[in-house]
C-alpha positions as CSV (number, residue, x, y, z in Angstrom):
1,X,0.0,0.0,0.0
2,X,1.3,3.3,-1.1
3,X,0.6,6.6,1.5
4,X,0.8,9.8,0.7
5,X,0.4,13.3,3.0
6,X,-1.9,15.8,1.0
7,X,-1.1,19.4,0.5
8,X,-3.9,21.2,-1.4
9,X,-2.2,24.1,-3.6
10,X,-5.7,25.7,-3.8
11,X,-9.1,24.8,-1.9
12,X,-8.9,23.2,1.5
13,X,-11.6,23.2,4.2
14,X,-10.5,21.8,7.4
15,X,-12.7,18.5,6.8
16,X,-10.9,17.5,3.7
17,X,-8.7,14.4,4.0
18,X,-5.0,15.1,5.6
19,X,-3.7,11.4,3.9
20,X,-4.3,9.1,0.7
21,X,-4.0,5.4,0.8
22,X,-3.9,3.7,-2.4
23,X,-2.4,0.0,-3.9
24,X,-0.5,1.2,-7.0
25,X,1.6,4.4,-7.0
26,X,0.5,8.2,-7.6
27,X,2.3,9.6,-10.9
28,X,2.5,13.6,-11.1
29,X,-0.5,14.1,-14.2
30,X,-2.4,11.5,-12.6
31,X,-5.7,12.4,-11.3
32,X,-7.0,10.7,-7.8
33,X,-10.8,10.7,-6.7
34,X,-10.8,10.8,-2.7
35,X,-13.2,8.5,-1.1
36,X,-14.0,11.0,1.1
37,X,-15.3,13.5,-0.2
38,X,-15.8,12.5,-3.9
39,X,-14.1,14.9,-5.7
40,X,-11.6,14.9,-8.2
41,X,-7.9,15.9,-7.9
42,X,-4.9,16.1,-10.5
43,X,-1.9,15.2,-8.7
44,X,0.8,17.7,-8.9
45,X,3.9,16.9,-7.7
46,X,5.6,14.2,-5.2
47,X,8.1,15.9,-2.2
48,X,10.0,12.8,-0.7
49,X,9.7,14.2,2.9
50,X,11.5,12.8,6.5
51,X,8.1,11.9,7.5
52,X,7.2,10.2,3.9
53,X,5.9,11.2,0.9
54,X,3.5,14.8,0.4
55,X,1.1,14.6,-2.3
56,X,0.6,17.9,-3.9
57,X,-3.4,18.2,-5.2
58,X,-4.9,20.7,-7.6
59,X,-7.8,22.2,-7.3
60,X,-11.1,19.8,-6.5
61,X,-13.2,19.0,-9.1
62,X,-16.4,17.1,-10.1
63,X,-14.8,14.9,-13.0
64,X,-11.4,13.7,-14.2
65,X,-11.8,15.8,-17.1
66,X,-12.3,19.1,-14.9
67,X,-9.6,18.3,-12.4
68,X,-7.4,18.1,-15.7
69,X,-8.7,21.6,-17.1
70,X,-8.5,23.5,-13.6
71,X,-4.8,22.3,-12.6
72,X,-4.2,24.2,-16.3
73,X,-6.1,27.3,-15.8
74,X,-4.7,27.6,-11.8
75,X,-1.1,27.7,-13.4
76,X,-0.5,24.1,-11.6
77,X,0.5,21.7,-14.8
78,X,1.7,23.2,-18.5
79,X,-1.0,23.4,-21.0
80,X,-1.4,21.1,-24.0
């Protein structure tokens, strides 16, 4: 199992989930759903941290598609 720390680079309300589980690894470009709360996330970058791995998220979105457009127009991933 692969665990990641979030950090949201744009929305974040104190509810959100803090950590990601998942059985194959996160890519930068790939886009996660959380279980949590349901909504759509383009992964950003991977820090290799002391205390593990952060997970930085783009802004939330309702699709894969969305999360994929948003992380463009936020200035987060290079168009194209």
């Amino acid at each position: 199992m692969h665990k990641y720390r979030i950090y949201y680079l744009a929305d974040h309300d104190d509810g959100d989930p803090t950590t990601y589980e998942s059985s194959i690894p996160v890519s930068p470009g790939d886009v996660i759903q959380l279980p949590e709360t349901g909504d759509f996330h383009q992964a950003i970058r991977l820090l290799q941290q002391k205390t593990g791995t952060r997970l930085d998220l783009s802004k939330s979105a309702q699709s894969e598609a969305e999360a994929r457009l948003l992380s463009v127009q936020y200035g987060f991933w290079p168009a194209g």
